[in-house]
One Martini backbone bead per residue (centre of mass of N, CA, C, O) as a GRO file, in nm:
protein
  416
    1UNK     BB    1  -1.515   0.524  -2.046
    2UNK     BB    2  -1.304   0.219  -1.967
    3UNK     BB    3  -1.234   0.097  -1.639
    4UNK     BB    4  -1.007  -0.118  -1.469
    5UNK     BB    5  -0.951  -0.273  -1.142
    6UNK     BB    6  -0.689  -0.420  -1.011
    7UNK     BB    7  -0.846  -0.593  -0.709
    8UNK     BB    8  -0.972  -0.689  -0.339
    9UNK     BB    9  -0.965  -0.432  -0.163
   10UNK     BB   10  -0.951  -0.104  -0.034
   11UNK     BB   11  -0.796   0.032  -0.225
   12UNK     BB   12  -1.016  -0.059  -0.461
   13UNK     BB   13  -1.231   0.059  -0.338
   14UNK     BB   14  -1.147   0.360  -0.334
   15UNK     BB   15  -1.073   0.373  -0.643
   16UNK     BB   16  -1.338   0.307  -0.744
   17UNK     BB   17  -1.504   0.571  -0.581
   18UNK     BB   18  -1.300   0.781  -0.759
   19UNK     BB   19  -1.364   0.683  -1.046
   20UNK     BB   20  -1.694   0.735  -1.035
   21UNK     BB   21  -1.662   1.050  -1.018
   22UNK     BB   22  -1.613   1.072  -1.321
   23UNK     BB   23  -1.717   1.179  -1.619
   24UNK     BB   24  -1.562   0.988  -1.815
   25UNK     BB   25  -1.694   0.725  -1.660
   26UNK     BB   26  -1.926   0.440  -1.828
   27UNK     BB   27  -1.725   0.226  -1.716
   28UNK     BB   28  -1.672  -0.021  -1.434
   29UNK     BB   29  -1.436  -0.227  -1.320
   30UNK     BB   30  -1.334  -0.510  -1.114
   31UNK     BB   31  -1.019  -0.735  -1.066
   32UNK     BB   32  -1.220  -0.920  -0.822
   33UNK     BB   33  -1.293  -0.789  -0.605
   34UNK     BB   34  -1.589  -0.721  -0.411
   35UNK     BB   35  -1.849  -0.613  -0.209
   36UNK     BB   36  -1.804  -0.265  -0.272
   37UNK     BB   37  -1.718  -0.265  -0.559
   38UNK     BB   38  -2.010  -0.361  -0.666
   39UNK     BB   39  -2.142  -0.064  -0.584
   40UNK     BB   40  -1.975   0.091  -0.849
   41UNK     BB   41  -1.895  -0.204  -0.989
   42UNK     BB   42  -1.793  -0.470  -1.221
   43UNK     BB   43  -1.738  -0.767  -1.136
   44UNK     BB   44  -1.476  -0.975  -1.203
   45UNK     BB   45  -1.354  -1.351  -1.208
   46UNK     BB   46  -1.040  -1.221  -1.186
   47UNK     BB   47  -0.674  -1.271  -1.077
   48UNK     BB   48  -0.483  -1.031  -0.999
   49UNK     BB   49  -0.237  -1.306  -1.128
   50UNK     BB   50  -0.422  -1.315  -1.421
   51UNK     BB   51  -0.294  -1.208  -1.719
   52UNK     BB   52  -0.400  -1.293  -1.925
   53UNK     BB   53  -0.664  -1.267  -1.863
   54UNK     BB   54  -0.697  -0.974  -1.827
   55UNK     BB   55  -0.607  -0.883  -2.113
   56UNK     BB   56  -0.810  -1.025  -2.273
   57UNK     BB   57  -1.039  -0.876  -2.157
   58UNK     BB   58  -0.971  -0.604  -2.249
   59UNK     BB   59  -0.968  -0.628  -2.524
   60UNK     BB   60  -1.290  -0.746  -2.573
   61UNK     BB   61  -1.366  -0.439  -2.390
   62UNK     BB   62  -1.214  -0.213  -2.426
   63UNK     BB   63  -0.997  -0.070  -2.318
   64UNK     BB   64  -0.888   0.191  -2.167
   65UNK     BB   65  -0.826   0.171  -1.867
   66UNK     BB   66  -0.564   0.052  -1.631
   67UNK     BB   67  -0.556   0.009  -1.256
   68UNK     BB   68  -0.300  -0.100  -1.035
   69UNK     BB   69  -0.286  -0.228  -0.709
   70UNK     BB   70  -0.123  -0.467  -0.718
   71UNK     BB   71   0.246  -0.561  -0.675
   72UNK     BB   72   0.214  -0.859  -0.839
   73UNK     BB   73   0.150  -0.797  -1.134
   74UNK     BB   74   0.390  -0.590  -1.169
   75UNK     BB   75   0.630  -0.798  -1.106
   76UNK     BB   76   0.525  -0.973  -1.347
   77UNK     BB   77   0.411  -0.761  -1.591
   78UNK     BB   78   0.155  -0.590  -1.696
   79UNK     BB   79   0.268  -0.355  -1.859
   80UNK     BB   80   0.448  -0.462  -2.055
   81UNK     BB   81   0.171  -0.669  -2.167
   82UNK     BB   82  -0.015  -0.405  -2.240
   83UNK     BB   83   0.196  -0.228  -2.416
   84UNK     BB   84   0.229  -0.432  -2.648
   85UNK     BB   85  -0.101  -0.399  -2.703
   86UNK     BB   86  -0.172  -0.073  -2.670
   87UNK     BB   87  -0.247  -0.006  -2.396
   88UNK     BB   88  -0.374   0.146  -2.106
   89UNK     BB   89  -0.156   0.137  -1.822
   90UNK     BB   90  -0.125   0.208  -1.474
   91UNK     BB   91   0.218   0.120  -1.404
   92UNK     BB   92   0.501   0.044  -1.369
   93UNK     BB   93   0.723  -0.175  -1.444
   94UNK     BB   94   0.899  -0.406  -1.400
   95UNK     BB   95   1.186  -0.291  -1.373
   96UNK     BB   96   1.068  -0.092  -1.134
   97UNK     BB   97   0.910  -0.328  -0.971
   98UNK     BB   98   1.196  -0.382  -0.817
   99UNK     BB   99   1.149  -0.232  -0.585
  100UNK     BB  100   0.962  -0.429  -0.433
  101UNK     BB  101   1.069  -0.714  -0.557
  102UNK     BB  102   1.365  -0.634  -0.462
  103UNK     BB  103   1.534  -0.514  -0.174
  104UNK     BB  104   1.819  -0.531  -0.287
  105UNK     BB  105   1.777  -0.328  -0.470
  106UNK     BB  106   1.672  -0.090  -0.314
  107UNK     BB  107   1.947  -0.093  -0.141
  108UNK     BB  108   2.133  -0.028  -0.407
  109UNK     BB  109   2.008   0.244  -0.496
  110UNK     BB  110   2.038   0.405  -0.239
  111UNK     BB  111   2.323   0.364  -0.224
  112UNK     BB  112   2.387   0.495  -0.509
  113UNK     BB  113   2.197   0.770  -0.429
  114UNK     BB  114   2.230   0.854  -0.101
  115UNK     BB  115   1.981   0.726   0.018
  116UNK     BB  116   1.880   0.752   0.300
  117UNK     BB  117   1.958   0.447   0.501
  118UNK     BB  118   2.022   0.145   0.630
  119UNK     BB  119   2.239  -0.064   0.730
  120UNK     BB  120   2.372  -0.332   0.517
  121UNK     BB  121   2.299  -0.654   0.419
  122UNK     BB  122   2.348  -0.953   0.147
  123UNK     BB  123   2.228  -1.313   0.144
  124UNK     BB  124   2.247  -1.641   0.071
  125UNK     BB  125   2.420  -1.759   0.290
  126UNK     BB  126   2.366  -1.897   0.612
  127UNK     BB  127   2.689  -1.870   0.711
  128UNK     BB  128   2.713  -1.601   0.634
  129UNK     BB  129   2.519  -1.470   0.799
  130UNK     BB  130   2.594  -1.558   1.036
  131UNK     BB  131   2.903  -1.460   1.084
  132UNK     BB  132   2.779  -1.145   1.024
  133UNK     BB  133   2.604  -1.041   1.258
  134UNK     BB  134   2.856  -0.899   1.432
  135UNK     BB  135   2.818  -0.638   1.239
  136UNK     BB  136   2.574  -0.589   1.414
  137UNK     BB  137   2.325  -0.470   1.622
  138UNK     BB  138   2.075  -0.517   1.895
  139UNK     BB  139   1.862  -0.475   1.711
  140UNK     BB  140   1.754  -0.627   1.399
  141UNK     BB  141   1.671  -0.681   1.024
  142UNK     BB  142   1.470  -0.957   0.836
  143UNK     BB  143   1.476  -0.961   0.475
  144UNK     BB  144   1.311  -1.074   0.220
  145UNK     BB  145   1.340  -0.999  -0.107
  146UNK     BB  146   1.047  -1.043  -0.149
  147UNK     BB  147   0.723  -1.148  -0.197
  148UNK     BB  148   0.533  -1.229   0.127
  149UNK     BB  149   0.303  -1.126   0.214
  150UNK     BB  150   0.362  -0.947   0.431
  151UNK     BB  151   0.622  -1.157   0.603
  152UNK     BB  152   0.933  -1.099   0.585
  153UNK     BB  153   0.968  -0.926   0.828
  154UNK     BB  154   1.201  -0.893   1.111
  155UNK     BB  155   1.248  -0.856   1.454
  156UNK     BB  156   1.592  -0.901   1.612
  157UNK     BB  157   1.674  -0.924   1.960
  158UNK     BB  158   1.862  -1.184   1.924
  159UNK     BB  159   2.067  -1.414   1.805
  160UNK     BB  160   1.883  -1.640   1.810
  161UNK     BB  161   1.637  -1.503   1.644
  162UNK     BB  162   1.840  -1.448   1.370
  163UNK     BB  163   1.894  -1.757   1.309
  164UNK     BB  164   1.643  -1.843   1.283
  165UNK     BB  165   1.532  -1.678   1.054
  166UNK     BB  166   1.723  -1.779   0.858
  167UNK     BB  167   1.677  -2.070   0.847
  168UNK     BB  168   1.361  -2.041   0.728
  169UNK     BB  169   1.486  -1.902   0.457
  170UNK     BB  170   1.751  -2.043   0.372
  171UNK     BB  171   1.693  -2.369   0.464
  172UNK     BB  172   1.317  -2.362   0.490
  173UNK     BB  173   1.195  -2.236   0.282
  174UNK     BB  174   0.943  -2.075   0.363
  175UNK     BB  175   0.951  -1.808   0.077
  176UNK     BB  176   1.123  -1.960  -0.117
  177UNK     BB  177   1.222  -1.767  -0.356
  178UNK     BB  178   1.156  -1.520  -0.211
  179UNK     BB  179   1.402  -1.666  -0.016
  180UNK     BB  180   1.740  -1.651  -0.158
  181UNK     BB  181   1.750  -1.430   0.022
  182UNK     BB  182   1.875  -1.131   0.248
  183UNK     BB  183   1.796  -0.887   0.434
  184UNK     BB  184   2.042  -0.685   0.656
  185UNK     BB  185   2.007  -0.453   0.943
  186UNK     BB  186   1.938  -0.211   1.082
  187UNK     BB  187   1.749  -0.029   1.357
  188UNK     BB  188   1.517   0.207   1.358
  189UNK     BB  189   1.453   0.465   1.588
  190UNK     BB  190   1.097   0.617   1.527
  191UNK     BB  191   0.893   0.772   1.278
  192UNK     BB  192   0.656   0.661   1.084
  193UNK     BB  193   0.628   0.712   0.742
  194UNK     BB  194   0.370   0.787   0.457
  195UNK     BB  195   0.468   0.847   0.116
  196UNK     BB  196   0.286   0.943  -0.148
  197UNK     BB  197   0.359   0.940  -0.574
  198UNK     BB  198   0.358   1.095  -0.843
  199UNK     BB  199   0.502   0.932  -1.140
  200UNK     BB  200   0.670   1.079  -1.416
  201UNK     BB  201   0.941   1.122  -1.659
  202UNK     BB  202   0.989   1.411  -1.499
  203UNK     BB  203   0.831   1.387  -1.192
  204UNK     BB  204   0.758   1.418  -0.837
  205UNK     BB  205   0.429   1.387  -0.657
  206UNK     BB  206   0.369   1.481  -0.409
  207UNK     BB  207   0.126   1.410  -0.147
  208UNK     BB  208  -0.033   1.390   0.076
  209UNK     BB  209  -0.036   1.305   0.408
  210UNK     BB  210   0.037   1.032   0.642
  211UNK     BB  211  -0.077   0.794   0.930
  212UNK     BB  212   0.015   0.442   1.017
  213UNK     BB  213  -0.122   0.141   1.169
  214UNK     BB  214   0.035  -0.179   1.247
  215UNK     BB  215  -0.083  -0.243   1.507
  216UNK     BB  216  -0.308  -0.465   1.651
  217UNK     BB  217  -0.278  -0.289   1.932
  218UNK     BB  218  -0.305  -0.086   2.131
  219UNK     BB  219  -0.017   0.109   2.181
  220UNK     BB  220   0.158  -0.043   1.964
  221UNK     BB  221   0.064  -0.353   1.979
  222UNK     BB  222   0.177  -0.617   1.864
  223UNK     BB  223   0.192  -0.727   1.573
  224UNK     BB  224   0.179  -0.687   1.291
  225UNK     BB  225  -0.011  -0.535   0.984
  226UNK     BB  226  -0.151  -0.404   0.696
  227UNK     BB  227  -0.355  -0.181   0.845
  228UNK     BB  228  -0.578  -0.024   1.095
  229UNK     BB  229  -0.503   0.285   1.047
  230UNK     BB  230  -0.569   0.643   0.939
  231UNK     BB  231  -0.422   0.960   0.849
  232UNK     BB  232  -0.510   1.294   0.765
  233UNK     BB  233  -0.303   1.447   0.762
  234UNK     BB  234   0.040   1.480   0.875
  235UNK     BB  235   0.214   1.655   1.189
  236UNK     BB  236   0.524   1.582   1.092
  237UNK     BB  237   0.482   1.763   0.832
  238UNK     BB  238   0.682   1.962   0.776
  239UNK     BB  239   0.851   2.193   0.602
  240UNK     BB  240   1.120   2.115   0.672
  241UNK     BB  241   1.100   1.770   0.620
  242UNK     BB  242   1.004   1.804   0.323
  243UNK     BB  243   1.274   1.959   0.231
  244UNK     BB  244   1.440   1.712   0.308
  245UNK     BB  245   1.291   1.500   0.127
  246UNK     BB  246   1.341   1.645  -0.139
  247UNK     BB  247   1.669   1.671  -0.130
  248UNK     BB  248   1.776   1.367  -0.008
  249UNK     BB  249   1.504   1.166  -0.164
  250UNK     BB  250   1.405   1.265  -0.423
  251UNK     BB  251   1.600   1.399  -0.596
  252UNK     BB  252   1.767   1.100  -0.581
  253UNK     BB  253   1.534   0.938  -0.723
  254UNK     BB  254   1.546   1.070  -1.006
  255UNK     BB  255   1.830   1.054  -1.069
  256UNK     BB  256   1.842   0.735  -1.088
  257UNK     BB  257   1.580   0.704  -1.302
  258UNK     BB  258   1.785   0.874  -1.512
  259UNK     BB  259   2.050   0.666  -1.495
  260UNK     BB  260   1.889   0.404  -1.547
  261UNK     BB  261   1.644   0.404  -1.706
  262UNK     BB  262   1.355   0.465  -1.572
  263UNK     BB  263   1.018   0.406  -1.648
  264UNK     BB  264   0.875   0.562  -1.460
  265UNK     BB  265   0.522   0.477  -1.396
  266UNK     BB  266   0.253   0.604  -1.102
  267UNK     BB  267   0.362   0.479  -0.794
  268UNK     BB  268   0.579   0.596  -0.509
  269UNK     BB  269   0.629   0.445  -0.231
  270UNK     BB  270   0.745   0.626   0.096
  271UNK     BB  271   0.926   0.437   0.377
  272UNK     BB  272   0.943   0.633   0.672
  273UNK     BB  273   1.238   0.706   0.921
  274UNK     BB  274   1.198   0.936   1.182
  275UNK     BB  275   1.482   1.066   1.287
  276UNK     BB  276   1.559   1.361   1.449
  277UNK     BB  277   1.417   1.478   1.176
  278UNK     BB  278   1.521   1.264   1.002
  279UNK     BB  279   1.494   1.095   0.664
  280UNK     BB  280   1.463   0.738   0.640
  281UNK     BB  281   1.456   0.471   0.433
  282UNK     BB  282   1.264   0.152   0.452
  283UNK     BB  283   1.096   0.167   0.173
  284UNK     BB  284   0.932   0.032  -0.164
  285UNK     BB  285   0.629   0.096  -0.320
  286UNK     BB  286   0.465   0.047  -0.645
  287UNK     BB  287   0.164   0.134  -0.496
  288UNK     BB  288  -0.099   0.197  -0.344
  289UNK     BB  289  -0.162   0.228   0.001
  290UNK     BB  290  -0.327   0.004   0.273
  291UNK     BB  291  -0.495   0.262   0.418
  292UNK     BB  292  -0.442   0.559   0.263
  293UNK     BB  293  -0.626   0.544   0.046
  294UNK     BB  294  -0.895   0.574   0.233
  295UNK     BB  295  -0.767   0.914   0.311
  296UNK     BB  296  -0.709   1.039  -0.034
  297UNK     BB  297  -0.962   1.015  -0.168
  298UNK     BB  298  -1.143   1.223  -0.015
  299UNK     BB  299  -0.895   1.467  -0.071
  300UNK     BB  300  -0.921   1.431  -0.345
  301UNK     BB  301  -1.042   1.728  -0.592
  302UNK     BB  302  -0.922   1.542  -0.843
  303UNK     BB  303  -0.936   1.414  -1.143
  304UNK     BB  304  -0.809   1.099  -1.142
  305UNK     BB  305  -0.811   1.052  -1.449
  306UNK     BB  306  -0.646   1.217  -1.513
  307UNK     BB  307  -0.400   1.182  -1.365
  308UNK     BB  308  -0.345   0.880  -1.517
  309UNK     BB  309  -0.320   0.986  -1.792
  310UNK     BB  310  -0.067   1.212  -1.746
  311UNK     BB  311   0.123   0.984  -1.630
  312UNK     BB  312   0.171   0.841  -1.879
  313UNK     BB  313   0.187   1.123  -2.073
  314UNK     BB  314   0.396   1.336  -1.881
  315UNK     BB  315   0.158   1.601  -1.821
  316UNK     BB  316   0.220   1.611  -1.486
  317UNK     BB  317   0.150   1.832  -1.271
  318UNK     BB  318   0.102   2.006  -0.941
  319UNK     BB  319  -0.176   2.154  -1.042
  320UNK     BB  320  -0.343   1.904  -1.052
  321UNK     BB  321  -0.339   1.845  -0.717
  322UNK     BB  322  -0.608   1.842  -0.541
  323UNK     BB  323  -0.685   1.936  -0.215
  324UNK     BB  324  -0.824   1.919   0.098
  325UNK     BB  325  -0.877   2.103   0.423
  326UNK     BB  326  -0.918   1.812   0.532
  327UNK     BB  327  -1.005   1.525   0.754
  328UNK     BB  328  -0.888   1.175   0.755
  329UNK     BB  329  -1.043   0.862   0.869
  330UNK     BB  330  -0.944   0.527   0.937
  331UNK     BB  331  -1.093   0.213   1.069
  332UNK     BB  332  -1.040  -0.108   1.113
  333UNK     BB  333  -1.213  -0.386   1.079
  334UNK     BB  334  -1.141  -0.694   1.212
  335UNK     BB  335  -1.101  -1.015   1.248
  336UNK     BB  336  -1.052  -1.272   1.428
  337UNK     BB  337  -0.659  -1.316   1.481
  338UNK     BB  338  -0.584  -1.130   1.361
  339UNK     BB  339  -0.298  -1.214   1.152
  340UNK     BB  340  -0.278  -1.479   1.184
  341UNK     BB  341  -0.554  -1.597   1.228
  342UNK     BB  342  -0.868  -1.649   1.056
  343UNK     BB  343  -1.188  -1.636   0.958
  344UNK     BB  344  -1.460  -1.714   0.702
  345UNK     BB  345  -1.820  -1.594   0.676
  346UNK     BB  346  -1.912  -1.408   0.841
  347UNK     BB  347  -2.189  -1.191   0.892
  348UNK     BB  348  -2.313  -0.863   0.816
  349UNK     BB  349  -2.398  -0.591   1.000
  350UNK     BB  350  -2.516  -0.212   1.000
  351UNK     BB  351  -2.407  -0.044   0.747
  352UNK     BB  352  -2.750   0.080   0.702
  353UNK     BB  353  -2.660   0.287   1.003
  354UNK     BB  354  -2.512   0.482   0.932
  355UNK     BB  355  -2.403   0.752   0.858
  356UNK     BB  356  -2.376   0.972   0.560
  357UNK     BB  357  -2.126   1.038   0.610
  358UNK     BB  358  -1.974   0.774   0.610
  359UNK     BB  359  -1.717   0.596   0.463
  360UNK     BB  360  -1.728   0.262   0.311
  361UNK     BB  361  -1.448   0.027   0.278
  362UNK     BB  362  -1.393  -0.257   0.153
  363UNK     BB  363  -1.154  -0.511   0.207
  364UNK     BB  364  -1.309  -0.841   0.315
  365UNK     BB  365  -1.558  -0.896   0.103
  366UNK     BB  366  -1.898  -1.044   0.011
  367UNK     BB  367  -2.165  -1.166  -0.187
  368UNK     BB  368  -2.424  -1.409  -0.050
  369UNK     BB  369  -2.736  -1.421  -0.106
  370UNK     BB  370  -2.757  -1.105  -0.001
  371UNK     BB  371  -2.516  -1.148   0.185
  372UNK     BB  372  -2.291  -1.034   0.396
  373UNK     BB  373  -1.910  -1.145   0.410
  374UNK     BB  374  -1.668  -1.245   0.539
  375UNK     BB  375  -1.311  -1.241   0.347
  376UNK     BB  376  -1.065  -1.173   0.584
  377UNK     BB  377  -0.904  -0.980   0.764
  378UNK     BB  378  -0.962  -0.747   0.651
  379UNK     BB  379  -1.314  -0.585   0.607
  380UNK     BB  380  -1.342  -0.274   0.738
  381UNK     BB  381  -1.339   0.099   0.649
  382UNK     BB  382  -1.408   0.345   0.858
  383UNK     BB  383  -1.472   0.680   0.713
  384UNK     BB  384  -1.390   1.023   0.784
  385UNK     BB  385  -1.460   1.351   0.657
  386UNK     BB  386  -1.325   1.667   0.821
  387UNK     BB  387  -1.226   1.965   0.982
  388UNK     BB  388  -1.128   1.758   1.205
  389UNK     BB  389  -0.967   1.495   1.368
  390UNK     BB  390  -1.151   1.474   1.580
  391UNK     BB  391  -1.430   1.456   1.430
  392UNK     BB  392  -1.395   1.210   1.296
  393UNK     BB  393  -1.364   1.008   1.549
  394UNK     BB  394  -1.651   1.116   1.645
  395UNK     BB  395  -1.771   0.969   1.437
  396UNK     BB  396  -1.668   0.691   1.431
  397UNK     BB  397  -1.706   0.628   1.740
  398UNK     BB  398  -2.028   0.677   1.671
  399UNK     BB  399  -2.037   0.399   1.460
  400UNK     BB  400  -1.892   0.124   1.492
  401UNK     BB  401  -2.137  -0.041   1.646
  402UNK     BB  402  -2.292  -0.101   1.420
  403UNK     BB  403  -2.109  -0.307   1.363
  404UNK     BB  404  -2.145  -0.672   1.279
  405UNK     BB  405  -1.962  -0.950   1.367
  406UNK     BB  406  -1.772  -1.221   1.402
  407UNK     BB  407  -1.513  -1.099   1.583
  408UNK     BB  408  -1.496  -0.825   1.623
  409UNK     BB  409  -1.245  -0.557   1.576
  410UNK     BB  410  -1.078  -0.268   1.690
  411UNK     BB  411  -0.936   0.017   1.749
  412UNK     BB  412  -0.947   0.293   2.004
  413UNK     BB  413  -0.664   0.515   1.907
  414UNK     BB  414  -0.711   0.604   1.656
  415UNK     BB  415  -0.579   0.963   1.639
  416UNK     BB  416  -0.515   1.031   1.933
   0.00000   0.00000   0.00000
């Protein structure tokens, strides 16, 4: 098989080193990929939201599947111009990824199949939305309705931070288009939790549990980040709970996902925050999450691209998911700066001395003239799959400072 993997960060690095490892393909692409995907597979210098240029690729090299990393090109409908065109292509349709594409739609979904979740309300104009804050307790939660490259959410702690907030997206078009919107929230104060699931036109099949860390700094604090650290399984998820968000939260979306006529084929990420044991969901995201995929993609003991198949041509079991009794941890190095400004371009030197148990993937690198060089705000995520949670972390924290480039940084908590 020929398969073609579109994205260029850590997730598209792990999806395709999970890839490489089944027997049925001979050729693996990644557009525009990384430097650690080039280590796996044939870097192409197609940009994830040139739907076009892929679609052409695709046809002239006989593309048996094609597996979409980022939500840009979902929203964009890649797949309904891929299926147009008779290819095989993993990944929501255009209607279905508006569950990411438009926080409205999402909020609107949950509300209507009665999906736990944070209570709301949606603007378009700012005098209307200023006016009716005090329908609100402070904090509460401000997100621009589409796509901000993880940038449009803020928590406002009191009416004048939630009035600027407002004036940005709605009167100084901060996120343009993406913010003609906006959705106004309550402020859920529990723990954070992320579950994907494989959905195909009958069932949706949760994955194993994991748990990511969006603070740039050591016991969560400073700004949110893109996700610096991740572990799975994660001991939240109890029988229990999982109970719970089958009967609360899954089974109310696959019932709405067949009232609406939703025909979900791909991976559907559920955003839970967690109070007092209830799950109330935060958010939809319609592909793998990062930096989750690069602790799932080691514990998961089933050939990927069969499951990819399965979920296409909705023959996908329960039974085809196999996971490893192992933990897996990643600790992402990060550029100095990051999430807010960071530089690019400085040399990274010391990953061909870690460990062999380590498993390395790419985050924001590229190689030029045979040199790895940083090329993001996350670089690298440094991971580890063992027999216990704590031994993974001691892997990687007498490993990681192997690792060198100016102004490298990591949080030194991530799973403690």
């Amino acid at each position: 098989m020929k398969v073609m993997v579109i994205g260029s960060g850590g997730r598209e690095h792990a999806l395709c080193w999970k890839i490489a490892q089944s027997q049925k393909v001979n050729k693996l692409y990644c557009a525009p990929g990384n430097g650690g995907t080039s280590l796996v597979a044939e870097n192409v210098d197609i940009k994830a939201n040139d739907i076009d240029g892929l679609l052409d690729f695709a046809i002239k090299n006989a593309m048996d599947l094609t597996v979409v990393g980022p939500e840009e090109p979902l929203v964009m409908g890649i797949v309904d111009k891929f299926e147009d065109k008779g290819l095989r292509i993993f990944g929501p349709n255009r209607s279905c990824a508006r569950l990411e594409g438009s926080k409205e739609f999402a909020k609107s979904f949950m509300n209507k199949y009665d999906i736990p979740t944070a209570k709301y309300k949606s603007f378009s104009s700012y005098q209307d939305a200023v006016e009716r804050l005090d329908e609100f307790s402070f904090p509460l939660v401000i997100k621009a309705d589409g796509l901000c490259l993880g940038k449009g959410v803020s928590i406002c702690g009191t009416e004048e931070e939630a009035t600027n907030v407002l004036k940005e997206i709605l009167r100084d078009n901060k996120f343009g288009k993406e913010g003609d919107t906006v959705v106004v929230e309550e402020f859920l104060e529990g723990i954070e939790a992320s579950l994907l699931c494989f959905v195909t036109e009958d069932r949706i099949i949760p994955m194993e549990s994991a748990k990511d860390y969006k603070k740039i700094y050591e016991n969560d604090l400073g700004p949110n980040t893109g996700g610096i650290g991740c572990f799975s399984p994660s001991p939240l998820f109890t029988e229990k709970l999982m109970k719970k968000i089958q009967n609360e939260i899954l089974d109310r979306i696959y019932y709405g996902f067949k009232s609406e006529k939703l025909n979900f084929k791909g991976i559907l990420y559920v955003g839970l925050m967690v109070v007092y044991n209830d799950p109330y969901v935060l958010e939809f995201n319609v592909r793998f999450g990062d930096p989750e995929t690069e602790v799932l993609m080691p514990r998961l003991e089933s050939d990927i691209v069969d499951l990819f198949q399965k979920s296409i041509d909705s023959t996908l079991d329960y039974s085809d998911v196999k996971w490893s009794d192992k933990h897996c941890l990643t600790v992402v190095a990060t550029s100095r700066g990051y999430p807010i400004d960071y530089k690019k371009g400085y040399e990274i030197t010391g990953c061909e001395d870690l460990d062999r148990n380590i498993i390395l993937f790419h985050n924001g690198t590229k190689y030029d003239n045979g040199k790895l060089l940083t090329n993001g705000g996350r670089v690298l995520s440094i991971t580890a799959l063992e027999d216990s949670l704590q031994e993974a972390r001691k892997r990687i924290y007498s490993n990681i400072d192997k690792i060198n480039f100016d102004g490298v940084y990591y949080r030194k908590d991530i799973g403690k």
